[in-house]
C-alpha positions in Angstrom: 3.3 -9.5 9.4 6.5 -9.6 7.2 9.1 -10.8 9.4 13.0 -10.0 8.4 15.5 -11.7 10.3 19.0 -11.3 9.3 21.9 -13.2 11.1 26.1 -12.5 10.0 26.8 -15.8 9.2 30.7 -15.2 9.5 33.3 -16.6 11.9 35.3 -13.5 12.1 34.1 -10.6 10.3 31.5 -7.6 11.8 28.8 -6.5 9.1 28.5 -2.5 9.1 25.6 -0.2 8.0 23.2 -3.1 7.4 20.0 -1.6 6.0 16.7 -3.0 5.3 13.6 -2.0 3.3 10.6 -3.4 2.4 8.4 -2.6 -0.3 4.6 -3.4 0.8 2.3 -5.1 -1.5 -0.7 -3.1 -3.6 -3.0 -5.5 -2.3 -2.2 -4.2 1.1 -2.0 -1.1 3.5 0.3 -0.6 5.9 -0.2 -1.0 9.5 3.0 -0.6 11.6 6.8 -1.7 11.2 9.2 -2.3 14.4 12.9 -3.6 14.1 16.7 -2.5 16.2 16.5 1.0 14.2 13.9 3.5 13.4 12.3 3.5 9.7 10.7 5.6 8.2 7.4 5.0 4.8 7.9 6.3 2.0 5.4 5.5 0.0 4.7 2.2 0.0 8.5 1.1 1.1 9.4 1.0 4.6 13.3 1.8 5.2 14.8 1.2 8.1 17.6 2.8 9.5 21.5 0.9 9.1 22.1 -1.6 12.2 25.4 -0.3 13.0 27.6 -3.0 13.6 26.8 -6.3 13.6 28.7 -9.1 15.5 29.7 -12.5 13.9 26.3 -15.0 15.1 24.5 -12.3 16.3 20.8 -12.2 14.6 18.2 -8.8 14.2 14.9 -9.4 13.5 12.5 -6.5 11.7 8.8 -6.5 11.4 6.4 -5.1 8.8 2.9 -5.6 9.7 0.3 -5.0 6.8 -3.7 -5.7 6.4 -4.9 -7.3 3.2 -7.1 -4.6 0.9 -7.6 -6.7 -1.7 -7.9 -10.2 -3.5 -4.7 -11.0 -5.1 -1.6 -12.6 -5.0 0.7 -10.0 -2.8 4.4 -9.9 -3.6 6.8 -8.5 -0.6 9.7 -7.6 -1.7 12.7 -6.9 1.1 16.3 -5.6 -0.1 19.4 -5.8 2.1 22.8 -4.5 1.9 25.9 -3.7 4.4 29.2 -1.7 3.8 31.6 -5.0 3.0 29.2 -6.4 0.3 28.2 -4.0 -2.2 25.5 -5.6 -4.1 22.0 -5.2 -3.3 20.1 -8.5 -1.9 16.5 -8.9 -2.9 14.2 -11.5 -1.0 10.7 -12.1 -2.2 7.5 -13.5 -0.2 4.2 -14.3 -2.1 1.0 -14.3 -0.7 -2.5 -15.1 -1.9 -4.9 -12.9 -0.7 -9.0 -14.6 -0.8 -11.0 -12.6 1.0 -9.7 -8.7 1.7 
């Protein structure tokens, strides 16, 4: 499982339209996602739906749960982005796969 947790950081400011996806591994198949808004797959990426407002401290947490298909080393990628910061944030996870 491919956990997400995203917290707003600030003192003062609410986030708005925070969206996540996550782009499953080739080494992998999906199995099932869950988070505070519905997704949908599209091909291999799971997008998620914006969190609509989020307050200053408070914390979501999205899941992406995958089974391993093949020996490898599996990268996740996940990419963030919210209405007051334009740029697109990119995390990465690596996993090595041994035995699919």
């Amino acid at each position: 499982t491919y956990n997400i947790k995203v917290t707003d950081q600030s003192v003062s400011s609410d986030l708005h339209h925070m969206t996540i996806a996550g782009l499953i591994p080739v080494e992998t198949t999906y199995v099932g996602a869950d988070g505070p808004t519905r997704f949908t797959l599209v091909g291999r990426e799971v997008r998620f739906e914006p969190v609509p407002t989020m307050k200053p401290g408070e914390t979501v947490e999205f899941h992406i749960k995958v089974k391993a298909a093949k020996p490898g080393t599996a990268v996740f990628d996940a990419t963030m982005r919210w209405d007051e910061f334009g740029e697109l944030i990119v995390g990465h996870d690596r996993t090595t796969i041994v035995n699919a």
